[in-house]
N, C-alpha and C positions, 0 to 999 in steps of 0.2 A: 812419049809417055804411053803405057801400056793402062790402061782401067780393068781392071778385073774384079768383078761381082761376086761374093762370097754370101750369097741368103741360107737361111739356117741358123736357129735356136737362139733368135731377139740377138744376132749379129756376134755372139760367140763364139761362133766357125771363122769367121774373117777376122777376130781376133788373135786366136789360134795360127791361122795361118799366116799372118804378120809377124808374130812371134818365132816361128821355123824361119823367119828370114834373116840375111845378115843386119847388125845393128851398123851400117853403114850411108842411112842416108837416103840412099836407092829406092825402097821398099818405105812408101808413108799410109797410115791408117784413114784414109776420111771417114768419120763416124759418129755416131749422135749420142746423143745421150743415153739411150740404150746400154750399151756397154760400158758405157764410164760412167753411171752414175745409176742406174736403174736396175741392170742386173743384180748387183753383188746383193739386191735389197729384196729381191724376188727369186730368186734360187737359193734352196740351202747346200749344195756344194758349186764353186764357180772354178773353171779351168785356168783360171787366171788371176791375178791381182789387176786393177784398174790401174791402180794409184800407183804400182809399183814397177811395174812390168810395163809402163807405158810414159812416154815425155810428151807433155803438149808444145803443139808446135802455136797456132795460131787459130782460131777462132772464123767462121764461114758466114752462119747463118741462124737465127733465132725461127721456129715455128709454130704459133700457136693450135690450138685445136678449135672445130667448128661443132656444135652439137646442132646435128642436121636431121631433118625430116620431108615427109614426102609432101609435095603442097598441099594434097588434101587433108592432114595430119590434122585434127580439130583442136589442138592448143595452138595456139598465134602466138604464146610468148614464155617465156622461161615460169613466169610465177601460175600459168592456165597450164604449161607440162605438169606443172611440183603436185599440182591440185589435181589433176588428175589421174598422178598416181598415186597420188595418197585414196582417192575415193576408189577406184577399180580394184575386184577381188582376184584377178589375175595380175601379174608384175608385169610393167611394160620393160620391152628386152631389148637390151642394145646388143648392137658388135661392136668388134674389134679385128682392127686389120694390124697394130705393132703395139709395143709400149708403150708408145707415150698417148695413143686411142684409148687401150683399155683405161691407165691411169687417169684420165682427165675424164672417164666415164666414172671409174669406181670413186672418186675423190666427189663429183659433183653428188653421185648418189649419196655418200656420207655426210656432205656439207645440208643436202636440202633432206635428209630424214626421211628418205622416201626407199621403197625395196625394188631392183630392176633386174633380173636376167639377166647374166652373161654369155653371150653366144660368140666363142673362136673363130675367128677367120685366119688364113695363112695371111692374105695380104687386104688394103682395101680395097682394092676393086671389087674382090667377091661380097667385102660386108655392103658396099655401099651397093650393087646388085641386087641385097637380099634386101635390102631399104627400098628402092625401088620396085619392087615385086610386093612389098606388104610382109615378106617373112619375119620379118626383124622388127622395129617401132622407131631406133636412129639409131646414128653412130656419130660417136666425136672423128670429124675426121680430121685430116689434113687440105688445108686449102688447096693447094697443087691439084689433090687426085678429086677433088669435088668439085671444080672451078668451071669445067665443060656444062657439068650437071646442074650448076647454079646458074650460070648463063644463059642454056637453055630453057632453063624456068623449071627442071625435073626433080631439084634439089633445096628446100628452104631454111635457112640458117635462121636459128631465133637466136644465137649469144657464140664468140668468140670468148677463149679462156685467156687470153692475154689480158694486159694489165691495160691495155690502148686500144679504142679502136682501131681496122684495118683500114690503109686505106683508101679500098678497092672497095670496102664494104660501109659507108660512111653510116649509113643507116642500121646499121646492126648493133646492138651494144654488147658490152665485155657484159661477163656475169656477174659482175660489181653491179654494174649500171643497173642490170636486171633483177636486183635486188639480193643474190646471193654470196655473200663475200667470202673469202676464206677458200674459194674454188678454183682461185687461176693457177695456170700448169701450163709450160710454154717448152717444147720441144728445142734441140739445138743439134745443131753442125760442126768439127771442129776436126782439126787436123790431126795427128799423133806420129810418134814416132816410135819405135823400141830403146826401150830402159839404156844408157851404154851408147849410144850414138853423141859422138864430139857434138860438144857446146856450140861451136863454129858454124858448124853444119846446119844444127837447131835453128841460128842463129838465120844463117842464110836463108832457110827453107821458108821460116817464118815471115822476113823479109819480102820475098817473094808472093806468099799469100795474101798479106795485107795488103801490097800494092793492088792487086785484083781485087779484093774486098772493095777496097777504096776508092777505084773506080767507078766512075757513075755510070756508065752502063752497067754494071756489075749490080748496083743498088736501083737504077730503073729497072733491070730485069729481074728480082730479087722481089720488090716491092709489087712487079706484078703479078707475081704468083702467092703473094699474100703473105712472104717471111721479110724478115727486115734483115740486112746487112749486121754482121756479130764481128766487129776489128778488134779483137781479142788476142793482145800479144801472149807470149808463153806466160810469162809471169800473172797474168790477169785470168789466163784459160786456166792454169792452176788452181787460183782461189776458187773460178766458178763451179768449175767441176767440182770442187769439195763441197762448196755451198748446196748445189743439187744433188749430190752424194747423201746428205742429212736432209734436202727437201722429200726427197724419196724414200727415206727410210720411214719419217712421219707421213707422207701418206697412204705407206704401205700398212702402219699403225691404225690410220684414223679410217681406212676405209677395209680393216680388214682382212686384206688380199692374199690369200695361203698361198704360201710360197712353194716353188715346181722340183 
């Protein structure tokens, strides 16, 4: 098996270049939500059709996002952040390292009525850096690439946007818990194939994924980096992608977000 990296315009390049390949099986998309469900909602022209141009094969991995700060950050808790940006006459400013960072930032901003700074990042290393430095005030990130930093003690999560606590993080509540509802946003993992690739094949491929999913080393090492196991056959990866197809068009509605 060959892996090849394809970074570039929220995963639209490695769409692209999946699509120049033959519909034979050979060539399979790993990719997130981003592209299948996020894009088509945030760009007003898209090089591709999601829904059409692409077969899901089977389902990887769910990820939620962490709205993190540095520990000396003077709110302790999601409803001391909401209040003090509502009193400060400057906006306190997040990054962003991918889609589903910025989303679960601009969304939380709309759900609690408060006004925050958008600052680009290409990836999150660099945002979660400028958090660490004081340039930035947080970022939603992803557990994976904060998880040294939270260890460490360098990194303090006041709310995960999942529907469940992590858990790796028992002490941390969703942003239900923390009194703001209407704000969870959960990133995802999922296989694909090109439109035109035999049923069989699908059939096979998908096969072969979920047994790895299913595995429990697959979901102990999953679970400790903060995502939970997503055994989503093609039929099921189908519906969810549409599902988040229309999650992301309303919160691209309710929080705003001019599209690129």
């Amino acid at each position: 098996m060959l892996i090849e990296n394809k970074p570039g315009a929220d995963g639209n390049l490695a769409a692209l270049a999946v699509l120049k390949a033959e519909a034979d099986g050979y060539t399979v998309f790993v990719t997130t939500n981003s592209t299948q469900a996020a894009n088509i909602n945030l760009f007003n022209a898209m090089p591709y059709d999601p829904a059409a141009d692409f077969a899901p094969v089977a389902g990887i991995m769910t990820i939620p996002m962490m709205l993190a700060v540095k520990p000396e950050f003077p709110a302790q808790s999601v409803a001391e952040f909401i209040a003090m940006a509502k009193t400060r006459e400057k906006p306190l400013s997040f990054g962003s390292g991918n889609t589903s960072s910025r989303g679960a930032a601009e969304l939380f901003r709309a759900r609690a009525g408060i006004n925050m700074q958008h600052v680009p990042y290409r990836g999150m290393p660099q945002a979660l850096t400028d958090v660490l430095a004081g340039e930035i005030d947080c970022v939603f990130a992803d557990p994976a690439s904060a998880q040294g930093l939270i260890q460490d003690g360098r990194l303090r999560v006041l709310a995960v946007t999942s529907s469940d606590r992590l858990a790796g993080m028992p002490d941390v509540p969703t942003l239900a818990q923390a009194g703001l509802s209407g704000a969870e946003l959960t990133a995802w993992v999922g296989v694909f194939v090109r439109t035109g690739t035999a049923s069989d094949i699908v059939a096979k491929l998908s096969q072969v994924v979920l047994a790895f999913v299913n595995n429990k080393e697959t979901a102990d090492y999953l679970e400790s980096v903060g995502a939970k196991p997503f055994p989503a056959g093609a039929d099921r990866l189908k519906a969810f992608e549409e599902a988040d197809t229309r999650r992301w068009a309303e919160i691209v509605a309710i929080a705003k977000i001019e599209k690129k």
